[in-house]
N, C-alpha and C positions, 0 to 999 in steps of 0.2 A: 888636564892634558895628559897628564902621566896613566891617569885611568884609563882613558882612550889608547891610548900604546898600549895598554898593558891588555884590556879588551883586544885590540888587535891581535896583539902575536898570541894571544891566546887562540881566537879566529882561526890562525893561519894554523897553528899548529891540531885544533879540531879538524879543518879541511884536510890534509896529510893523512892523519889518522883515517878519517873516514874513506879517503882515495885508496890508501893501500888494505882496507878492511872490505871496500867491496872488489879491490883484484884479488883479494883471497876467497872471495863467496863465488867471484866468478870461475876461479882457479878450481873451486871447491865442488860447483857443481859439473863441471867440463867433465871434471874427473869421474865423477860419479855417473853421468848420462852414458861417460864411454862404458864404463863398470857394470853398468845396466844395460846395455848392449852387448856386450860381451856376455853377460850372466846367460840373456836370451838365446843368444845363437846356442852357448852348451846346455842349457834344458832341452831344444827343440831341435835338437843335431846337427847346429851349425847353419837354422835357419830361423831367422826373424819371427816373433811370434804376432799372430792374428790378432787385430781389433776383434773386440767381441761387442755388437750391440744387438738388440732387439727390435726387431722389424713387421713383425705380426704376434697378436697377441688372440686366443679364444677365451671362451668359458662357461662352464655350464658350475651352475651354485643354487645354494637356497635363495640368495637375492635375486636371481636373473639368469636369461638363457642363451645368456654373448656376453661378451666383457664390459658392453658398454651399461647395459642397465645392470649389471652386476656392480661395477663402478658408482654409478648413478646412485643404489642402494649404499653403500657406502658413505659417499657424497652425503648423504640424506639421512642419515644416523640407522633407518633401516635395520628393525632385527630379522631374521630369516629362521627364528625359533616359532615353531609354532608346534599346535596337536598333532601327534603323530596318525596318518591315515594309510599307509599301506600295514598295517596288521591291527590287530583289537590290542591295545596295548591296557586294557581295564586289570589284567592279572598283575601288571607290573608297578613298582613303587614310583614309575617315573614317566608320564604320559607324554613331553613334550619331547621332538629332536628338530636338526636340522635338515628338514628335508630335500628332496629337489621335487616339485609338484610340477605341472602341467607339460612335463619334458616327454616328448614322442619320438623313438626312436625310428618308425619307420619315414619320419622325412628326411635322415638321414643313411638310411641301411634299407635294403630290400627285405622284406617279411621272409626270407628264408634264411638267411643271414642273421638279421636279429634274433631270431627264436634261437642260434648256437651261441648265443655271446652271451654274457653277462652284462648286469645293468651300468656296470665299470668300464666297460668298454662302449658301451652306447655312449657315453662321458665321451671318453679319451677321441672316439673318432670324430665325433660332434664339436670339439672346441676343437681338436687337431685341424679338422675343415677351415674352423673360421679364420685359426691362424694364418695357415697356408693361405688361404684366400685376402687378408690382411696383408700378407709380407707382398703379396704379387709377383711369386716367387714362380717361374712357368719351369717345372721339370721337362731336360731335353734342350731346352731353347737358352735357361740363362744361365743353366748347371744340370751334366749329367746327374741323373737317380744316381749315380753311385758314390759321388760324392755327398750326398742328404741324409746323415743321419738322425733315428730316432731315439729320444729318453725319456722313459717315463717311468716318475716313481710312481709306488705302490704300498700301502701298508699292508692289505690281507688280499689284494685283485676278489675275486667270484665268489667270494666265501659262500655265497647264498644257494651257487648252484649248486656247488657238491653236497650243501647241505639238504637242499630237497633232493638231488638224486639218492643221500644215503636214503631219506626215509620212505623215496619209492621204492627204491630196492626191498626194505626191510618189510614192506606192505602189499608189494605187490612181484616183488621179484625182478632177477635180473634184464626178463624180455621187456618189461614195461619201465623200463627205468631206460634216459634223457642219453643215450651215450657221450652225448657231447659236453656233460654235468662236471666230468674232471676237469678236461683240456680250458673248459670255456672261464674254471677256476683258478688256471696259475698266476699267478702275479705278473709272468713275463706276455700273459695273452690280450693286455689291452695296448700295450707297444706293437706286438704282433699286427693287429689287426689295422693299427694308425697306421706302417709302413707300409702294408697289403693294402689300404684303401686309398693310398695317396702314391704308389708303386715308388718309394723311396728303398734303394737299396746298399745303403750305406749301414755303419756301426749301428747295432740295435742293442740299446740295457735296459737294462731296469734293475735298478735301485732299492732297494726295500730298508728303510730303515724309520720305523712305522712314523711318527709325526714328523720327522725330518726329512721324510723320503721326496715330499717336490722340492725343497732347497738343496738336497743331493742330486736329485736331479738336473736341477738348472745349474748346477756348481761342474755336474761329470758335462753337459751340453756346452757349456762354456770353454772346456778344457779342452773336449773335443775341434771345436770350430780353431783356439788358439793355439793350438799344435797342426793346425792344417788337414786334421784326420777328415 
């Protein structure tokens, strides 16, 4: 009997305890949601910060030529290493890379258009499309273009143009050389040509910060949407 009394107020006295330890966690977070409200308004001028989620996704890769069989390769152990076929790689120590093969940029760009771009940009506009078309996002109708910005990182953008314009230049001189061989090489020209073909006229970056540069990207797009820019 005395056991049981003594189990009891032991009981009682654990109940207590626990009562007043969870009005301290509740006390505890009260405080801290207001603390975190508060923090929000003074980062963001005194205005609430934006859900950020993702609502369209593209992609062009050596798996696939949209996100989903891109995924799918994934899914599927999938390597996307193979022999390299856009140049004779026989001179070099290393034959294989990751290429993107059967990717045609004029279903996406007009043949006069694509011949100024770089193959980095046949990219950017080509998943950029699928996105856009994914999120079902109608510029005008569910958001002014001036509210839509664009980000897109970059490690080197065109490299390749400038490099064949130098060596038509050096071969053939300045009349036969690609004018469009610099412009179509900046890093900021495949953002460029995503908000030109989707007429989004909002924030435009671009990022370069060479293997980091698409999680800076989606890190500065994120920022953006959550400050309301």
């Amino acid at each position: 009997m005395a056991r049981v009394k003594k189990l009891s107020g032991v009981k009682r006295r654990f109940g207590r305890f626990a009562s007043f330890a969870s009005d301290k966690v509740r006390g505890a977070r009260k405080s801290y949601s207001r603390w975190r409200s508060r923090n929000n308004r003074n980062n963001s001028g005194g205005k609430p910060e934006h859900r950020v989620v993702i609502t369209g996704m593209g992609a062009i890769t050596n798996l696939g030529l949209d996100a989903k069989s891109t995924w799918q390769g994934l899914v599927e152990g999938r390597s996307g290493i193979s022999h390299i076929s856009q140049f004779d790689p026989s001179p070099l120590p290393v034959h294989i890379a990751g290429e993107v093969r059967g990717f045609d940029a004029l279903k996406y760009l007009e043949p006069k258009e694509a011949r100024r771009m770089a193959r980095c940009s046949h990219f950017a506009v080509a998943a950029a499309q699928e996105a856009f078309l994914d999120s079902g996002l109608v510029i005008e109708k569910d958001v002014k273009s001036e509210r839509v910005g664009v980000v897109v990182g970059t490690a080197l953008g065109g490299f390749e143009m400038v490099d064949a314009g130098m060596q038509d230049y050096r071969q053939f001189g300045y009349k036969r050389t690609n004018p469009f061989a610099l412009p179509a090489s900046l890093p900021n020209a495949p953002g460029h040509h995503v908000s030109t073909y989707l007429g989004l006229k909002g924030p435009l970056k671009t990022p370069v910060a060479a293997c980091a540069s698409g999680t800076e990207a989606i890190g500065d797009g994120a920022e953006l949407i959550r400050r309301g820019k």
